[in-house]
VOSEFI-206259 format. One record per residue (C-alpha): residue number from 1; residue in one letter; x, y, z. Coordinates in Angstrom, 1 decimal. Each point is the difference from the previous one (the first is absolute). Layout:
# residues N
<pt n="NUM" res="A" u="X" v="Y" w="Z"/>
...
***
This chain:
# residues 147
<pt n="1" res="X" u="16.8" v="81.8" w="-23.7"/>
<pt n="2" res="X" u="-2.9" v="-2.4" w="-0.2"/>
<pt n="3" res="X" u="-1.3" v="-1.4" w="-2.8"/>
<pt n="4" res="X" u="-3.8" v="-1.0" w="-0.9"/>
<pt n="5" res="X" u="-0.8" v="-3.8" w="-0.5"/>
<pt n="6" res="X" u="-1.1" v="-0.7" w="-3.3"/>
<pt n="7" res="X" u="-1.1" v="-3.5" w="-0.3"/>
<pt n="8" res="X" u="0.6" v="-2.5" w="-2.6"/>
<pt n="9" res="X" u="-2.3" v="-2.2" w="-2.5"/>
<pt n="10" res="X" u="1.3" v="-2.8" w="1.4"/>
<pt n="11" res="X" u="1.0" v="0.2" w="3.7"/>
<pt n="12" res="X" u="-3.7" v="0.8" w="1.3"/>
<pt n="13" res="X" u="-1.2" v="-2.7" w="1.7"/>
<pt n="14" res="X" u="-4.0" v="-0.8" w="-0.6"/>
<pt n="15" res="X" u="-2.5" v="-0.8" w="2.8"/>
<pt n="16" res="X" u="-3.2" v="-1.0" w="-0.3"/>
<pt n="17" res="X" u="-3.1" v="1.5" w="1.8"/>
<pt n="18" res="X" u="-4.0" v="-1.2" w="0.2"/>
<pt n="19" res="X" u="-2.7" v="2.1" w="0.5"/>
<pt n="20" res="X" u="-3.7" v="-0.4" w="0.7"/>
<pt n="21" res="X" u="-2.1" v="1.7" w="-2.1"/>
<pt n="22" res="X" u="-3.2" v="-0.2" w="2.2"/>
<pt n="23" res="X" u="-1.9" v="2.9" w="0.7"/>
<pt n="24" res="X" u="3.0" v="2.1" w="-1.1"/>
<pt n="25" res="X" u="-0.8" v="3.5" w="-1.6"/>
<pt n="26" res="X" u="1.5" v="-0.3" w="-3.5"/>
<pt n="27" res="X" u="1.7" v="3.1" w="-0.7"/>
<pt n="28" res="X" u="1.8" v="-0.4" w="3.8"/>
<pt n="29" res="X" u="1.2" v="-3.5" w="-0.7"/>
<pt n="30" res="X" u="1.4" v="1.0" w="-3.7"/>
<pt n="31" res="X" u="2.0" v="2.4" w="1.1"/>
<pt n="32" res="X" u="1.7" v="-1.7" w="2.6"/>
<pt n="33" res="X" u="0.5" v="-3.0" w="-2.1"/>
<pt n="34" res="X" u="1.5" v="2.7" w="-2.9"/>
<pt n="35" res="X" u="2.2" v="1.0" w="2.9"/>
<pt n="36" res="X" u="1.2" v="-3.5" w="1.0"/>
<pt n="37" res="X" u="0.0" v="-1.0" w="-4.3"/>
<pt n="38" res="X" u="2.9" v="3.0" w="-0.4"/>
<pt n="39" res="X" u="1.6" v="-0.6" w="2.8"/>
<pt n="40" res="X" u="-0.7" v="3.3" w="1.9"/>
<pt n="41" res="X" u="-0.2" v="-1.6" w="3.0"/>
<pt n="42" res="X" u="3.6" v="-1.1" w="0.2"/>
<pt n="43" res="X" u="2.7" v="2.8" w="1.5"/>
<pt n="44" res="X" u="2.3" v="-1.1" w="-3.6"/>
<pt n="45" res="X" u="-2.7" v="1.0" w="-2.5"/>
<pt n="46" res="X" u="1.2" v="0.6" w="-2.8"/>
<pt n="47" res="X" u="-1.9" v="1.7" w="-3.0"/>
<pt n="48" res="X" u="1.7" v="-1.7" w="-3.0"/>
<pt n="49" res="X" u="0.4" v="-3.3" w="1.0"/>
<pt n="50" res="X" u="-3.5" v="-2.1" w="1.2"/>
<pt n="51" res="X" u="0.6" v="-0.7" w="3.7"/>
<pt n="52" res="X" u="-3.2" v="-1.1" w="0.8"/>
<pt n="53" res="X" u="-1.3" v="-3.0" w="1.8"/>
<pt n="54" res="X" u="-3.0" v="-2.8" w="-1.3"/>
<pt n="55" res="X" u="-3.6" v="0.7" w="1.9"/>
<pt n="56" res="X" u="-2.9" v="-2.6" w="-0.2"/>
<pt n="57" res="X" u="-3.0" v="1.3" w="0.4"/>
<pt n="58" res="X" u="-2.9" v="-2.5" w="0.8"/>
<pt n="59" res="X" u="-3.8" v="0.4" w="-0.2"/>
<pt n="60" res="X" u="0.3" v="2.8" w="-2.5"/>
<pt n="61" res="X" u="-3.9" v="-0.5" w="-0.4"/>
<pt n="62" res="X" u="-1.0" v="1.4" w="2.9"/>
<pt n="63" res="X" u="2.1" v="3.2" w="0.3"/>
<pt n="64" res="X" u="-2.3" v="3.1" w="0.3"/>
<pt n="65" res="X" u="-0.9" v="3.5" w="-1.3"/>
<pt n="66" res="X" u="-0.8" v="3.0" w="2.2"/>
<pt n="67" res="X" u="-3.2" v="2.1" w="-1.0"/>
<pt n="68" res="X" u="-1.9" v="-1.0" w="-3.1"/>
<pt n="69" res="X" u="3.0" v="-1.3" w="-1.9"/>
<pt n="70" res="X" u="-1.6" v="-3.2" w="-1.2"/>
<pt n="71" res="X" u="-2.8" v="1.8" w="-2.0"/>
<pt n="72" res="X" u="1.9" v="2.8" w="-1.1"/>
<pt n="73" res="X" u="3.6" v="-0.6" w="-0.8"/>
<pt n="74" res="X" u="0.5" v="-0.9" w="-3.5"/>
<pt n="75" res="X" u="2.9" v="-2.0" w="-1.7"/>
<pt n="76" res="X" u="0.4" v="1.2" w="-3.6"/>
<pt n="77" res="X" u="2.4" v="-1.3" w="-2.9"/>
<pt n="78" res="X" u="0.9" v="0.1" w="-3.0"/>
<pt n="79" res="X" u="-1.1" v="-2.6" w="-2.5"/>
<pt n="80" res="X" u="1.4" v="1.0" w="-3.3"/>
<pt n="81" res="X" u="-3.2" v="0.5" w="-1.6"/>
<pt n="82" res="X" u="-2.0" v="3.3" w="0.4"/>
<pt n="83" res="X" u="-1.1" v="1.2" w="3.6"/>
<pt n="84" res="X" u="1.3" v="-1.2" w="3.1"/>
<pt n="85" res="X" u="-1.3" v="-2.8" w="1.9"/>
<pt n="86" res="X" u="-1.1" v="-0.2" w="4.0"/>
<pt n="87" res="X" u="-1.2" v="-1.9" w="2.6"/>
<pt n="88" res="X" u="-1.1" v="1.3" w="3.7"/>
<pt n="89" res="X" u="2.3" v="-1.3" w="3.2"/>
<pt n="90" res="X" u="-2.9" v="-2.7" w="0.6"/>
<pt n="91" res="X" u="0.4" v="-1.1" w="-3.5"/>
<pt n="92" res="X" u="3.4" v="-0.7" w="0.3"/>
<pt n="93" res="X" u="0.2" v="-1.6" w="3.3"/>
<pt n="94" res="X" u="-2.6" v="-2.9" w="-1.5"/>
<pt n="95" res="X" u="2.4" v="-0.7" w="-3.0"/>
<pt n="96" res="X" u="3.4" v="0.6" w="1.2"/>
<pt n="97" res="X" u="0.4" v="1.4" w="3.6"/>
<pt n="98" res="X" u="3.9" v="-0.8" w="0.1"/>
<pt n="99" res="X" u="-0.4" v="3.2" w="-2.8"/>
<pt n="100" res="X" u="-0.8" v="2.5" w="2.5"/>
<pt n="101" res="X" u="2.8" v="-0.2" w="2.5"/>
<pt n="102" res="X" u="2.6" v="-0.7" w="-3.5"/>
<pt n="103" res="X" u="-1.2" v="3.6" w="-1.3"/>
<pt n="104" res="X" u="0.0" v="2.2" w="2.8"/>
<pt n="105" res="X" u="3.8" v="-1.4" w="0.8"/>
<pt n="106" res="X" u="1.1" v="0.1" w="-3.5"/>
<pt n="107" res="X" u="-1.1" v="3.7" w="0.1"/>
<pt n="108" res="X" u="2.1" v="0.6" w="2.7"/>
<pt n="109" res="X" u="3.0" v="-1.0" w="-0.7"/>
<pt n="110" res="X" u="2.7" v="1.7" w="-2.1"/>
<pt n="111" res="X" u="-0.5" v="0.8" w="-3.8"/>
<pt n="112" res="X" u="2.7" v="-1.8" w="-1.6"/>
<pt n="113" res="X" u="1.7" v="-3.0" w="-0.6"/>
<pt n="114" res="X" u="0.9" v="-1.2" w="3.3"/>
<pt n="115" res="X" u="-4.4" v="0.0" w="1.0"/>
<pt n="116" res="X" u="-0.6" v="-3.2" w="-2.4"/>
<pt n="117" res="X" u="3.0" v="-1.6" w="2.1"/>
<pt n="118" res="X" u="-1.8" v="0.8" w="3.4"/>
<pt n="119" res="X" u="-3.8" v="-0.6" w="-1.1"/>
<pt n="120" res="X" u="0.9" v="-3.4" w="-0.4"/>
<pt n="121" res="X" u="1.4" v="-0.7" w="3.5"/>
<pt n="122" res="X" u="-3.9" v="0.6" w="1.1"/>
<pt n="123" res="X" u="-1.7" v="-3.5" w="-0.1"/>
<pt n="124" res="X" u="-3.7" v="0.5" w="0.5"/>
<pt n="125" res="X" u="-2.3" v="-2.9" w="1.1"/>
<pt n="126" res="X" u="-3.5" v="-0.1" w="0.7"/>
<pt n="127" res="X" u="-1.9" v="-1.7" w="2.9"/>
<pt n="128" res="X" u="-0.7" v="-3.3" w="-1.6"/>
<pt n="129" res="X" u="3.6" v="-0.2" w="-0.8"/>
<pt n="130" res="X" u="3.5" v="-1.1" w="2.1"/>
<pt n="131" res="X" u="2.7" v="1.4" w="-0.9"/>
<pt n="132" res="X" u="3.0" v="-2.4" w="-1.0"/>
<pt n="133" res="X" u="2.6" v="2.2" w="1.4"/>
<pt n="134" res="X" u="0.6" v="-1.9" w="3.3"/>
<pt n="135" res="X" u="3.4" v="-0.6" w="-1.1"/>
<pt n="136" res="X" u="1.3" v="3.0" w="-0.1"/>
<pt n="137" res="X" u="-1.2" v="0.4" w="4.1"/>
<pt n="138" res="X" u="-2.0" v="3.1" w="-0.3"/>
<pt n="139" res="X" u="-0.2" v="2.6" w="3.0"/>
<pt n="140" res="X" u="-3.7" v="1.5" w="0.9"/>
<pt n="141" res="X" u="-0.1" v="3.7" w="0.3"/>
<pt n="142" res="X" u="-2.6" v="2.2" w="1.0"/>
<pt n="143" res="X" u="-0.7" v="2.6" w="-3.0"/>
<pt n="144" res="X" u="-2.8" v="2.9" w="-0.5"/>
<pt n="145" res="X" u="0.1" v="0.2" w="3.7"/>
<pt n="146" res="X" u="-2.3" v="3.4" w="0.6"/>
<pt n="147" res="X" u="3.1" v="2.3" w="2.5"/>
***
């Protein structure tokens, strides 16, 4: 009888991926980042344990919207104090544009204890940035490719 691999914490061996965010349809590129982030894309996934590799993403500032997402999506939160605040796609991409790609992977990833663990395997840098992760010999791949 065979019996199903279940992988360990520690026996998973990390690799490390980098992406380019330009002209890259958001929602496409977060979920195949989530994918890479839980380790999905490995024949040994494992649900309880995070087998998951690291992904760079560069020039998060120029990754797009279809449609009329810039005027109309809205990014709401919770301050505390009474009512919610919001700010429009376009709004946040001027402040914080690493934000938008950080929120629509966080959302897909799993609800519990292990997402906090893989959200911080995704190092986000904007155009007028270089990433210092040369050591680690990052491989390119080719994500939010349209099939």
């Amino acid at each position: 009888m065979e019996k199903t691999y279940m992988a360990k914490p520690g026996e998973v061996e990390k690799k490390w991926w980098i992406v380019d965010g330009e002209n890259k349809v958001v929602g496409r590129l977060a979920s195949d980042i989530a994918m890479i982030l839980m380790g999905k894309h490995r024949p040994t996934y494992t649900p309880h344990v995070d087998c998951g590799d690291y992904v760079i993403v560069t020039n998060v500032d120029k990754v797009q919207f279809t449609g009329r997402k810039w005027e109309n999506k809205r990014y709401t939160w919770n301050t505390g104090y009474p009512r919610l605040r919001s700010e429009s796609a376009k709004e946040r991409l001027a402040k914080h544009p690493e934000m938008i790609l950080r929120e629509a992977v966080r959302r897909m990833l799993p609800k519990n204890k292990l997402a906090a663990q893989m959200l911080e395997k995704l190092k986000l840098y904007t155009s007028d940035q270089s990433h210092p992760h040369q050591a680690q010999k990052p491989e390119p791949i080719e994500l939010a490719v349209k099939k």
